[in-house]
Residue, then its C-alpha position, 0 to 999 in steps of 0.5 A: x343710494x347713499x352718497x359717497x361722501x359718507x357723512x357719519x356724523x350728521x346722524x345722532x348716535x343715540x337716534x333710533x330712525x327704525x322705530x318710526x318704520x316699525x310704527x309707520x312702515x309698510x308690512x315689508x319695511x316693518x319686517x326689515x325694520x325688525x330685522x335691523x332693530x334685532x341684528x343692531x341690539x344684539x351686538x350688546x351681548x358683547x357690549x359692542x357699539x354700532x355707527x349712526x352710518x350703519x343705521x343710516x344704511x339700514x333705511x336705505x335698505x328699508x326704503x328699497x334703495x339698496x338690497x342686503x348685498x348692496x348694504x354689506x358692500x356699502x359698509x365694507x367699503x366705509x371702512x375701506x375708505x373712512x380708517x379714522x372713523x373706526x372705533x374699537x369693535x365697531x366695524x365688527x359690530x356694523x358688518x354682525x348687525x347687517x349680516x343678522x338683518x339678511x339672515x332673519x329676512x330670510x325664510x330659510x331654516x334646518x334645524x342641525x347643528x350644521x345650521x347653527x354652524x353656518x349662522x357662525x359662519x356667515x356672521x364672523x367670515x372675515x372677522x374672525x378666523x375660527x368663524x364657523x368652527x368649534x373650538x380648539x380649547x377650554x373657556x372659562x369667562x368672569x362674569x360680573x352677575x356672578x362676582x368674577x365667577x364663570x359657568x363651566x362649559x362644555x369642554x373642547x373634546x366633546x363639543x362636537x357629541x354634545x351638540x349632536x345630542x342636544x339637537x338630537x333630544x330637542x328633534x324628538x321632543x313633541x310640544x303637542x298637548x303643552x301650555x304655552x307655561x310649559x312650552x316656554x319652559x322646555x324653550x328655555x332649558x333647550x335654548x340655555x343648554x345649547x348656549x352652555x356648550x359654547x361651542x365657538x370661541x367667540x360669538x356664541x351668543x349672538x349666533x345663538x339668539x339668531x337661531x333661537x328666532x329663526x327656530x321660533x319661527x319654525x315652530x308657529x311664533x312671530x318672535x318680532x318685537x323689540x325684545x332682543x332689540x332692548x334687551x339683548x344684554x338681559x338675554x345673554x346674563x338669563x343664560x349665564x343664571x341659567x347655567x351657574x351652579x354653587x350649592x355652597x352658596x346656595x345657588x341654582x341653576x335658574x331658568x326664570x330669567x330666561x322665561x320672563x324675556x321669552x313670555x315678553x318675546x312671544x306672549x307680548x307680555x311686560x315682564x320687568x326684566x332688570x339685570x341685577x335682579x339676576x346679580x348672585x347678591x340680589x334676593x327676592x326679598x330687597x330689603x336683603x338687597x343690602x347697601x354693601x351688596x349695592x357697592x359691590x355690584x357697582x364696583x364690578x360693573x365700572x371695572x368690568x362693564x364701563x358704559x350701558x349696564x353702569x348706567x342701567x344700574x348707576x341712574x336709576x339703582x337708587x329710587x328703584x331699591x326704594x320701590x322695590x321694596x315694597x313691591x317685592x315684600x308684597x309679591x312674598x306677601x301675596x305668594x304666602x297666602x296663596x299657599x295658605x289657601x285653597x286656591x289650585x297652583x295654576x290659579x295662584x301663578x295666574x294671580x301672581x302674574x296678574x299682579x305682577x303687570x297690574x300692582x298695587x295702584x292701578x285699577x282694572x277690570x274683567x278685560x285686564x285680567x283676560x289680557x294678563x292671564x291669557x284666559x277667556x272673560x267666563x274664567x276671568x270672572x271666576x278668578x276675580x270673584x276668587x280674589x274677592x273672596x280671598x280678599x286679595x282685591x277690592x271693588x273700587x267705586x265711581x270709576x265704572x262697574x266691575x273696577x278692581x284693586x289690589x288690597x295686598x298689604x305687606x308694610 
């Protein structure tokens, strides 16, 4: 048991003790591992910071010391007795994130709204008044993807109708006969729409993400990485683009973002998921990505987004724009002669994908291309002896037989 003494501050807030139960556990440590790695991530949706005690309470539940029930009482009494040690929303944030971690160890789950209603509620009792209920008024939030701009959701007078019949739409669809591209595109527009009702006044989406991977499961797929652990905040932007709308500015609404952090999630894929690829002035093309674009982005996020997202940009904007260019200005240059082609457009997007995970530089053979493209080695070797004869790739010698590169040129 944790000592009563609660030394808080004996622990590095930046550690993250659960990877090594992740890398190194047993499968039942692993699994609470997950847990606790996902409810303490996904507190970053709503740039909320968890203590090193609550992290220092999770290995104790990892390690079977204390059950849920015990490590709930274990926090709440922290901040009972230790008042000084409370910073903004943090206790909020610690008492979400071990609540998440009993939910997602369990294997309870019904697909309803009244479900989702309880995950509400059992996340925000005692946090928040309205936890468990729809809410009472309209909501508009600025968001700094879109320049201040905010996503229409559904207005207060129908939630109640608009949650059923999503539910209702999604209960009678049937995955039977779809690939996992199309299974993870439907997931996507379902999970967006439910979001996009917002149908609590605060919450909604970190109760959404829990539903999502309790509705995952249900449906065959394992959805325990480190996903909603290091990207929770991609997560949440995914759903604002998959939701926004300005035909004046030439905006859509967009579910690829929200695509590539699901193929990460369930396919182990390594999508490159940055949030100001997702920003109103990003194009796909970096070069458009101009300087004053550059500033405004920076500007919204030091006055919106102070810590996490400022240094995702602030530390690493500079060389990636650098990067990115070239590596953008390829994929359009790539995509162009796909459609010039007589290549079929499942075997473009399988080229696509693949070198999207393999670039330029790095070397590969028959064995990548299974792994990126998802296929068995007899279509590997059709696809790589299409981009030979396309001339989308090279042999490369003295490294082994059947070593490839890419030879897409766009400088």
């Amino acid at each position: 048991m944790i000592e009563e003494n609660n030394d808080f501050d004996l622990l590095n807030e930046n550690s993250d003790p659960l990877s090594e139960y992740i890398r190194e556990g047993e499968p039942g440590q692993v699994a609470k591992a997950y847990a606790w790695q996902t409810g303490i991530g996904l507190q970053d949706v709503d740039r909320l910071q968890t203590s090193a005690y609550l992290r220092k309470v999770a290995c104790e539940n990892i390690e079977g010391n204390v059950s849920f029930t015990e490590a709930k009482q274990l926090i709440d009494t922290y901040y009972i007795e230790n008042q000084n040690h409370q910073v903004e929303r943090t206790e909020e944030a610690d008492k979400v994130a071990a609540r998440i971690a009993e939910i997602l160890s369990e294997n309870a789950f019904h697909f309803s709204p009244e479900h989702y209603l309880s995950i509400h509620k059992r996340l925000f009792q005692g946090i928040y008044d309205h936890a468990g209920m729809i809410r009472e008024y309209n909501i508009t939030k600025k968001e700094w993807i879109l320049k201040g701009d905010t996503v229409y959701y559904t207005g207060a007078s129908e939630l109640r109708a608009t949650l059923n019949y999503d539910f209702a739409v999604e209960q009678d669809f049937s995955y039977v006969g779809l690939g996992m591209t199309e299974v993870i595109r439907h997931l996507a527009k379902f999970i967006s729409r439910l979001w996009q009702i917002h149908v609590f006044a605060e919450g909604n989406t970190r109760t959404t993400a829990v539903f999502l991977i309790q509705y995952l499961r249900r449906l065959g797929f394992k959805a325990t990485n480190d996903s909603f652990a290091q990207h929770s905040w991609y997560f949440r932007n995914a759903l604002v683009r998959a939701n926004y709308t300005d035909l004046s500015k030439g905006m859509q609404d967009d579910t690829r973002f929200l695509e590539l952090f699901l193929r990460n999630l369930l396919l182990g894929e390594n999508n490159e998921l940055k949030n100001r690829h997702m920003h109103v002035d990003w194009k796909d093309n970096a070069q458009s990505f101009n300087l004053t674009a550059k500033q405004d982005i920076k500007q919204d996020i030091e006055q919106d987004i102070e810590q996490d997202i400022e240094q995702d940009i602030e530390q690493d904007i500079e060389q990636d724009i650098l990067n990115d260019v070239l590596y953008d200005n390829e994929v359009v240059h790539l995509k162009s002669i796909l459609d010039r082609s007589e290549i079929s457009s499942r075997t473009a997007d399988n080229i696509v994908l693949l070198y999207r995970n393999i670039g330029s530089e790095k070397i590969f053979g028959r064995k990548e291309v299974m792994q990126y493209a998802r296929i068995t080695a007899s279509p590997a070797s059709t696809l790589i002896q299409k981009m030979l004869s396309n001339k989308l790739i090279e042999q490369v010698y003295g490294v082994g037989k059947g070593k490839y590169r890419f030879a897409i040129d766009a400088r």
